[in-house]
C-alpha positions in Angstrom: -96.9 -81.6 17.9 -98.8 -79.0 19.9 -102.7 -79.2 20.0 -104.7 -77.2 17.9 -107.6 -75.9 20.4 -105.6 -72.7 20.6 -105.4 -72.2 17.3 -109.5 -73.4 17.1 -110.2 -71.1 19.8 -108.9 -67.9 17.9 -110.9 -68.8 15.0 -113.9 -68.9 17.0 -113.1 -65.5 18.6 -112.3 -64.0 15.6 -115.6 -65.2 14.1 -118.2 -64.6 17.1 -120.4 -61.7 16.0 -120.2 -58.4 18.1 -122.7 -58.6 20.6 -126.2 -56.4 19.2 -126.8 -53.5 22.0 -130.8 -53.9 22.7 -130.6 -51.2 24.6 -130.3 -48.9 21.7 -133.6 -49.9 20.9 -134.7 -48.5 24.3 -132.8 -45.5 24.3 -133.8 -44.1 20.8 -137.3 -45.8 21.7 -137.5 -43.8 24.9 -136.8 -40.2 22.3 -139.1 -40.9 20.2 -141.6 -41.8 22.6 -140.7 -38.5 24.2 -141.4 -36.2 20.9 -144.8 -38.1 21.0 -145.7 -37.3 24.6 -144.7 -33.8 23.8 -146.7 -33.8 20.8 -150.1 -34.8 22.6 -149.7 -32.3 25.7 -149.5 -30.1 23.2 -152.9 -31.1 21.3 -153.9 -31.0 25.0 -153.3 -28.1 26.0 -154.6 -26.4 22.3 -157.9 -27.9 23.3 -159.9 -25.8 24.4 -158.7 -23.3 22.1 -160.1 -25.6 19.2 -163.2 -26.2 20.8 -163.9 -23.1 20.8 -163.4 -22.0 17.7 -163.9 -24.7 15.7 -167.5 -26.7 15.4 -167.9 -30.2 15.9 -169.1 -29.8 12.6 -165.6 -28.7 11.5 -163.8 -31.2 13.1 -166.2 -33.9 11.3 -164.9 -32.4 8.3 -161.2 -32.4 8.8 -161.9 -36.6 10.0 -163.7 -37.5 6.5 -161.0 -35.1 4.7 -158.1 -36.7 6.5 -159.8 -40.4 5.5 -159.2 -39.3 2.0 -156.2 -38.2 2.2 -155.1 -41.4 3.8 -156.4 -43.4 1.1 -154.9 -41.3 -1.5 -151.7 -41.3 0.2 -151.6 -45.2 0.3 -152.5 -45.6 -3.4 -149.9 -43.4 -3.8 -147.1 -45.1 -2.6 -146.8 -44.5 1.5 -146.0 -47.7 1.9 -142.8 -47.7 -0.6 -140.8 -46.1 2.2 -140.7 -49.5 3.9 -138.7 -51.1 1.3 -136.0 -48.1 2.2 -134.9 -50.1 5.3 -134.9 -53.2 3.5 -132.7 -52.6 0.8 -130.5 -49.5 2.9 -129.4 -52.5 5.0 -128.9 -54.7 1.7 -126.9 -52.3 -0.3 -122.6 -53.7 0.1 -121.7 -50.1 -0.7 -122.3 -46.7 0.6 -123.0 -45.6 -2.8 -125.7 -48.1 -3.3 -127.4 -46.8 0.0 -127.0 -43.7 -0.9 -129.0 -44.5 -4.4 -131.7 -46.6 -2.8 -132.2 -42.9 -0.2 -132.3 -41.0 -3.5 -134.2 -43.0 -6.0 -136.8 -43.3 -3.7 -137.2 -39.9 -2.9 -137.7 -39.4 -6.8 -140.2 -42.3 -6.8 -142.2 -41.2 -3.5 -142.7 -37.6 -4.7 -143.4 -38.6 -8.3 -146.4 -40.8 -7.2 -147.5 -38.3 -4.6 -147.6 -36.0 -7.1 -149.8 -37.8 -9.9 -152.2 -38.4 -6.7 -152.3 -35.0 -6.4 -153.7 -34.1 -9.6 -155.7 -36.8 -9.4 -157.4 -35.1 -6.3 -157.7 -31.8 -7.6 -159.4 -32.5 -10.4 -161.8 -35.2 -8.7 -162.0 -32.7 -5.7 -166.0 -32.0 -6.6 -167.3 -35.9 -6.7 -164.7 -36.9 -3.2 -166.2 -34.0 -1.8 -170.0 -35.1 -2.5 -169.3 -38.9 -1.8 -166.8 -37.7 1.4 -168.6 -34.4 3.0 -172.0 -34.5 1.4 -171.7 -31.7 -0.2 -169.8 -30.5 -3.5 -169.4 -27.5 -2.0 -166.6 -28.4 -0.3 -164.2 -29.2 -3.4 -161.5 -26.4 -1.9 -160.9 -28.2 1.0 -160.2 -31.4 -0.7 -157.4 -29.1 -3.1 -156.0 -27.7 0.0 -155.8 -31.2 1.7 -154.3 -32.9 -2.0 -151.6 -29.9 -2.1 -150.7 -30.8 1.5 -150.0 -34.2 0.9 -147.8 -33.3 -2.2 -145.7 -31.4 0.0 -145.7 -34.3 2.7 -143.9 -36.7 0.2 -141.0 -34.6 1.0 -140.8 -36.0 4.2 -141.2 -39.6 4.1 -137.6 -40.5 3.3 -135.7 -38.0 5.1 -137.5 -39.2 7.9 -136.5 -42.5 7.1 -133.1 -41.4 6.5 -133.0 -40.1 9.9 -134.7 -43.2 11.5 -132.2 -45.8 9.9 -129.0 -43.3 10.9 -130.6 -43.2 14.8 -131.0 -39.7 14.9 -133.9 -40.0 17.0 -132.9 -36.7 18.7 -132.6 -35.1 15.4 -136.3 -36.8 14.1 -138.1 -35.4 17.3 -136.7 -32.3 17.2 -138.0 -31.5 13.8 -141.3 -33.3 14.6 -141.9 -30.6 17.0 -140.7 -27.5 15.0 -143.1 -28.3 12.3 -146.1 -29.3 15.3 -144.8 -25.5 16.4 -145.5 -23.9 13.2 -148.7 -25.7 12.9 -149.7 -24.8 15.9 -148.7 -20.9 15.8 -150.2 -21.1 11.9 -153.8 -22.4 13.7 -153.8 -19.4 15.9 -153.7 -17.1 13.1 -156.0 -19.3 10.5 -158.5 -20.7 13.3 -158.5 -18.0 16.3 -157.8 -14.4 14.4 -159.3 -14.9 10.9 -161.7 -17.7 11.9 -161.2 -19.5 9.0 -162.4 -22.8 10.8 -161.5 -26.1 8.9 -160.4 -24.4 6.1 -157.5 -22.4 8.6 -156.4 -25.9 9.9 -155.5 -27.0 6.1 -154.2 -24.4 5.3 -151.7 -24.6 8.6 -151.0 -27.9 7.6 -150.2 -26.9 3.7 -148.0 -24.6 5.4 -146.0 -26.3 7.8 -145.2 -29.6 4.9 -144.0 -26.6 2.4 -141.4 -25.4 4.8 -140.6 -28.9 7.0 -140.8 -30.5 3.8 -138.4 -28.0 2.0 -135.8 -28.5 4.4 -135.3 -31.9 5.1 -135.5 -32.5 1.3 -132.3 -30.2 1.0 -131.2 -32.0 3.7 -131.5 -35.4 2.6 -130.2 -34.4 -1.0 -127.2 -32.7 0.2 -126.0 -35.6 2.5 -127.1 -38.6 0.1 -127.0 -36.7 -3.6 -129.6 -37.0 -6.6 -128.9 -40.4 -8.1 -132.3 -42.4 -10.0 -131.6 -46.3 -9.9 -133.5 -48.3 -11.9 -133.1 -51.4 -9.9 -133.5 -49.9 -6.6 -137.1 -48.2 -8.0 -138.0 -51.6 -9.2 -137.0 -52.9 -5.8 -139.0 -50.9 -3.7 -141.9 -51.1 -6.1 -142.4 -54.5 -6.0 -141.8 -54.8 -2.0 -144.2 -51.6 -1.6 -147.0 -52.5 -3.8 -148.5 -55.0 -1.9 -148.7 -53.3 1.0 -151.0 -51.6 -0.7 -154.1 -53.6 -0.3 -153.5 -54.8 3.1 -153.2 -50.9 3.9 -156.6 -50.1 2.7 -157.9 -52.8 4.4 -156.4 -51.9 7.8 -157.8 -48.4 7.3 -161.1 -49.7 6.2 -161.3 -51.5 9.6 -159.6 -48.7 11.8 -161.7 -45.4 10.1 -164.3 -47.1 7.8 -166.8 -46.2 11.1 -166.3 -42.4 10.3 -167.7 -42.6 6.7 -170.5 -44.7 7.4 -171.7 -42.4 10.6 -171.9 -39.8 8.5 -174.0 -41.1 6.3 -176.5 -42.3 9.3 -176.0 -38.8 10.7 -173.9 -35.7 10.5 -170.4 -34.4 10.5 -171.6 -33.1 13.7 -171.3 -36.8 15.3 -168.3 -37.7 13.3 -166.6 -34.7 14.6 -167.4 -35.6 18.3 -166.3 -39.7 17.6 -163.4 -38.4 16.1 -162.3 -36.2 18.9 -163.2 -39.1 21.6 -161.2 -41.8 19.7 -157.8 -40.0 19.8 -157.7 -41.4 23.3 -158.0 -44.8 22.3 -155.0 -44.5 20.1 -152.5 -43.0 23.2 -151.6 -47.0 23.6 -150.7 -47.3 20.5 -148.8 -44.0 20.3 -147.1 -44.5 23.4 -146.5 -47.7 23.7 -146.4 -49.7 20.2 -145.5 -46.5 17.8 -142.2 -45.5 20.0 -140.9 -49.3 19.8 -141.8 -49.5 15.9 -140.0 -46.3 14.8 -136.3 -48.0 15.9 -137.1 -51.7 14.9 -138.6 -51.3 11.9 -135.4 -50.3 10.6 -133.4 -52.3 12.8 -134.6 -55.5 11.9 -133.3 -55.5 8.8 -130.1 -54.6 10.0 -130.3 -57.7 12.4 -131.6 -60.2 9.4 -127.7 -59.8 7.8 -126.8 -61.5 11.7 -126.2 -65.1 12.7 -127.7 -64.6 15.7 -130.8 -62.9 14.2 -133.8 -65.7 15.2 -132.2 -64.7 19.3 -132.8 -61.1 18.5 -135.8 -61.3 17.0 -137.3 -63.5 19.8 -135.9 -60.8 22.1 -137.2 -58.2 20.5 -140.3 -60.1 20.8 -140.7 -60.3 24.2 -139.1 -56.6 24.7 -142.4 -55.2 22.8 -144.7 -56.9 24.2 -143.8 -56.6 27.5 -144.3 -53.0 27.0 -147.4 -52.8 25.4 -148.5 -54.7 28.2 -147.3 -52.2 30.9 -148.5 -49.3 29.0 -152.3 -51.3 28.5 -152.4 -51.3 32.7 -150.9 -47.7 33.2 -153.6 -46.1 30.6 -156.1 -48.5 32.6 -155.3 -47.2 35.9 -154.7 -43.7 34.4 -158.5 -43.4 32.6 -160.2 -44.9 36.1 -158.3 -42.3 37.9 -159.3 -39.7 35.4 -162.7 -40.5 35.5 -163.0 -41.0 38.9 -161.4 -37.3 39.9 -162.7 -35.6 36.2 -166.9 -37.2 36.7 -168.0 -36.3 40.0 -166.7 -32.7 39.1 -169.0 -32.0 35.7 -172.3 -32.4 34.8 -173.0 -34.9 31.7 -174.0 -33.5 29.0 -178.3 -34.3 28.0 -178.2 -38.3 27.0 -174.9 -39.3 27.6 -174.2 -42.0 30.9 -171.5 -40.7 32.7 -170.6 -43.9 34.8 -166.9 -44.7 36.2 -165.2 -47.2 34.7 
């Protein structure tokens, strides 16, 4: 009788899990962290250009507006988008995935929506607890429409992130940073509208981004509402919710409290300082996130998921680390070339680091 390790060893083959490619995580990584870098020489180069034509007290003001729209964007449901990946991956059928795409694009701009309203009709008492003054209710409105519009982006972004069309995601990203950009020059240089102009840009550029990669997402998935899948990513998005506002309590809860102590003046100045201490996170941890949050669900469905996951593991953090000593080296050059070269402004130690 012949021996069965032949016939053992084809099972086994015929078993064995395709190998994952990591590097796919590093390649799409790698575009997205591209479209970021892109993004920030742009703010960059802009500048001076914004410096110079908008006040620090106008940049206060966009900081403390953009904190409430980040609060009212979590209580609205910003976090439901993370239950997309979750149950995309779970789904046994293509049209399930393409209901969970579609009912949560229904969901998302639903609650966005009711936030909205919300907002507009509170705009007078955010304004006077936010700014300080009640005067400044139309900003709030202009900011609330905004963020109605920017629902329409959070799944097809998504959609594009779990299909790894990274090239795709950042080229969009930077038509819509385009617009903003060329809108700002119109809002902010030529009709000096100040902080109002930069809303309004923004307003703009969600309206027409947003418009388009709705259609897009709708014509490739359909308009399908799932009652299980809303339940679904309701209940895995909900409780996101409060450790959210807590992360942003602890991130920009400095910005609220400044103002109180001082101006918008100051809040516009630490605002416009602390965008450098988030270029780690943007270039190192942000890049990494936008391909393995998605991915990781696809690997849970694997046998071979606790070695990917430890991988993946050591993959992030071994870049976080590199970027920590480039930016390290980068700001002590920086400062040692940038320093010497300009006088310090009254009161402020200009030492190198």
């Amino acid at each position: 009788m012949p021996a069965p390790q032949p016939h053992a060893e084809r099972e086994t083959v015929a078993t064995t899990p395709t190998a994952f490619p990591m590097r796919r995580i590093g390649r799409h990584g790698f575009v997205y962290g591209t479209g970021i870098l892109l993004s920030k020489a742009v703010a960059f180069v802009m500048l001076p250009v914004y410096t110079r034509y908008l006040t620090p007290a106008d940049y206060g003001v966009l900081q403390l507006i953009d904190m409430v729209v980040e609060v009212a964007s979590i209580v609205a449901g910003s976090r439901l988008g993370a239950g997309i990946f979750r149950y995309y991956h779970k789904a046994e059928t293509e049209r399930e995935r393409r209901a969970v795409l579609s009912t949560a694009l229904i969901v998302i701009v639903t609650c966005y929506a009711a936030a909205t309203t919300a907002m507009y009709f509170a705009a007078p008492a955010v304004a006077s607890v936010a700014l300080g003054s009640a005067e400044d209710a139309p900003l709030v409105r202009i900011a609330g429409m905004s963020l109605a519009f920017e629902s329409l982006l959070l799944v097809p972004f998504a959609y594009l992130r779990v299909r790894d069309q990274s090239v795709f995601y950042v080229a969009i990203s930077l038509a819509k940073l385009v617009l903003q950009v060329a809108l700002n020059v119109v809002f902010v240089v030529h009709l000096s509208l100040g902080a109002k102009g930069v809303l309004l840009s923004t307003l703009t550029a969600n309206i027409v981004t947003g418009a388009f990669l709705a259609a897009y997402l709708v014509r490739g998935v359909g308009l399908r509402f799932s009652e299980s899948a809303a339940r679904n990513l309701l209940r895995f998005g909900v409780p996101f919710v409060g450790t959210q506002i807590a992360t942003f309590i602890l991130t920009f809860g400095d910005r609220y409290f400044l103002r109180r102590v001082s101006d918008t003046t100051a809040v516009g100045l630490y605002g416009l300082a602390y965008q450098f201490g988030f270029l780690l996170a943007a270039l190192g941890e942000v890049p990494f996130s936008m391909v393995w949050e998605p991915v990781r669900f696809e690997i849970a469905k694997r046998p071979d998921r606790d070695e990917l996951y430890a991988r993946g593991f050591i993959y992030f953090n071994v870049l976080v680390l590199t970027m920590a000593v480039l930016s390290r080296s980068s700001s002590a050059t920086f400062s040692n070339w940038w320093l010497p070269r300009h006088s310090c402004p009254p009161g402020i130690s200009c030492r190198s680091s």
